[in-house]
N, C-alpha and C positions, 0 to 999 in steps of 0.2 A: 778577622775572618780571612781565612783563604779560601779561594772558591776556584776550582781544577773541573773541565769537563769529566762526566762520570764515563766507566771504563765497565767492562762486562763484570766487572770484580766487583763493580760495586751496584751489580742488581740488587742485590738483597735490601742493602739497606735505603735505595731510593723507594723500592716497593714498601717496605718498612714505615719508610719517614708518610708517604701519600698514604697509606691505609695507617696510620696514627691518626694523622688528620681530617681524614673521611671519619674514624670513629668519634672522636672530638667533637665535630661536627653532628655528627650525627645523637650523639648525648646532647648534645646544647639545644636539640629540635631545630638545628637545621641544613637538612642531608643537603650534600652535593654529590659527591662521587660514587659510583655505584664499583662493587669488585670488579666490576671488566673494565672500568677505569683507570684500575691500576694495579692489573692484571700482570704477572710475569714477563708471559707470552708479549702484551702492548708494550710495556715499559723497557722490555731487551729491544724492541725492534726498535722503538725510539732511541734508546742507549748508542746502539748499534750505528741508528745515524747521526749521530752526534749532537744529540737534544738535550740532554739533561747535564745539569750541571749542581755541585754541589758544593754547599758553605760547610767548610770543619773548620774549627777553632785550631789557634795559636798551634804546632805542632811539637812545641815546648810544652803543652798541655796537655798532648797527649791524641789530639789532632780528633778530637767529636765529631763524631757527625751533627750537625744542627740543623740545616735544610737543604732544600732544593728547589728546584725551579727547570722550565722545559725552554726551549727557545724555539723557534721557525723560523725558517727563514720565509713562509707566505701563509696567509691562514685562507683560503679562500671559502670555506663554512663561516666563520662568523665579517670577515671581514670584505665581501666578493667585491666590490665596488673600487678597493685600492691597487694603485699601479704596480704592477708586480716588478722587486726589484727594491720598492721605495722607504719600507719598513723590515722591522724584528718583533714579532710573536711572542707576548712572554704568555707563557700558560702555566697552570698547575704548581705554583708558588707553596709552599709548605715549609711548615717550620716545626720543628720536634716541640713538645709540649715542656721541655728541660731548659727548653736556650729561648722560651716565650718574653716577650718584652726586655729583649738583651741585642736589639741592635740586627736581629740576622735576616729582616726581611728587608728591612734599607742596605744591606750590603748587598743583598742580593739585584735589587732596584738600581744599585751604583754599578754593578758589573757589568748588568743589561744595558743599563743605559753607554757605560763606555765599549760593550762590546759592538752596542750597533753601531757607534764611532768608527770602531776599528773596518766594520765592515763597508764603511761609505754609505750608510744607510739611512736616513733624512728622520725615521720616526721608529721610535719605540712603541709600541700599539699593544693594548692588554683588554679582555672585558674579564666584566664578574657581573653575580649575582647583581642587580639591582637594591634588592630592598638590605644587602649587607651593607649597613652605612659605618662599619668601623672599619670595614675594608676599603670602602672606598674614599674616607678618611685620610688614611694612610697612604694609597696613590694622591690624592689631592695633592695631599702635605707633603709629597715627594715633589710634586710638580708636575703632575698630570692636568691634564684638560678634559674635561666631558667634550667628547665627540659625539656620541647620540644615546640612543636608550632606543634598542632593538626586543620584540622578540622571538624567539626560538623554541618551539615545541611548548612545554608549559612553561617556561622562565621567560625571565623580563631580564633585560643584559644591559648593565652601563658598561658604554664600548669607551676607553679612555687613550688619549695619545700623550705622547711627550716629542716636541720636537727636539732633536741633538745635535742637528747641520747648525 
């Protein structure tokens, strides 16, 4: 996998890849994301300030797009309570329903975690849904830690950290 932060060029398919996976989800009976979620309009301004980032395949292969993922550099909605400065945000993790169980959510989990490295940043910091336990599975088995189990409007959030200092 290579993973290149996303560029105005590649709104289309970051909006693409998240409304795949809102619709997935939302077949499976269990919605997350709602269209203003990942909306144009939200997704360029995030783009814009240099959030999103994207995994495409081998470029010898023709360079796919497979997923995405958002980064922060402070979340203070779900996270208010941490030292500003001390973590990286990952949010809105998605992976094309073609490149599913093929490696592209842990590459994506590797880059976060080396990119909060790169930034001097002590903690990689993510929530999700609570009652999704093959998600949070998968942060576990990356090396996550349960920080708490918060909630937020009608959801239940397991808040997860990974230290990287």
């Amino acid at each position: 996998m290579h993973i290149d932060q996303a560029t105005a060029q590649d709104l289309d398919v970051v909006v693409s890849t998240l409304q795949e996976a809102a619709q997935w989800l939302q077949r499976d009976g269990r919605p997350l994301w709602s269209p203003a979620d990942y909306s144009a309009e939200r997704i360029g301004r995030d783009i814009a300030a240099g959030g999103y980032w994207i995994a495409r395949s081998d470029p010898a292969q023709g360079a796919a797009m497979a997923g995405v993922m958002r980064l922060d550099l402070e979340d203070p909605h779900y996270w208010p309570e941490i030292a500003l400065g001390s973590s990286v945000y990952l949010h809105k993790l998605a992976v094309r329903r073609a490149w599913a169980g093929q490696g592209v959510s842990t590459a994506l989990l590797r880059f976060a975690r080396e990119r909060t490295q790169a930034l001097q940043r002590s903690w990689l910091r993510l929530d999700c849904v609570a009652d999704r336990q093959g998600l949070r599975s998968l942060y576990e088995g990356f090396g996550f830690a349960l920080h708490s189990e918060v909630s937020k409007g009608n959801w239940s959030l397991a808040r997860y950290e990974l230290a990287v200092g």
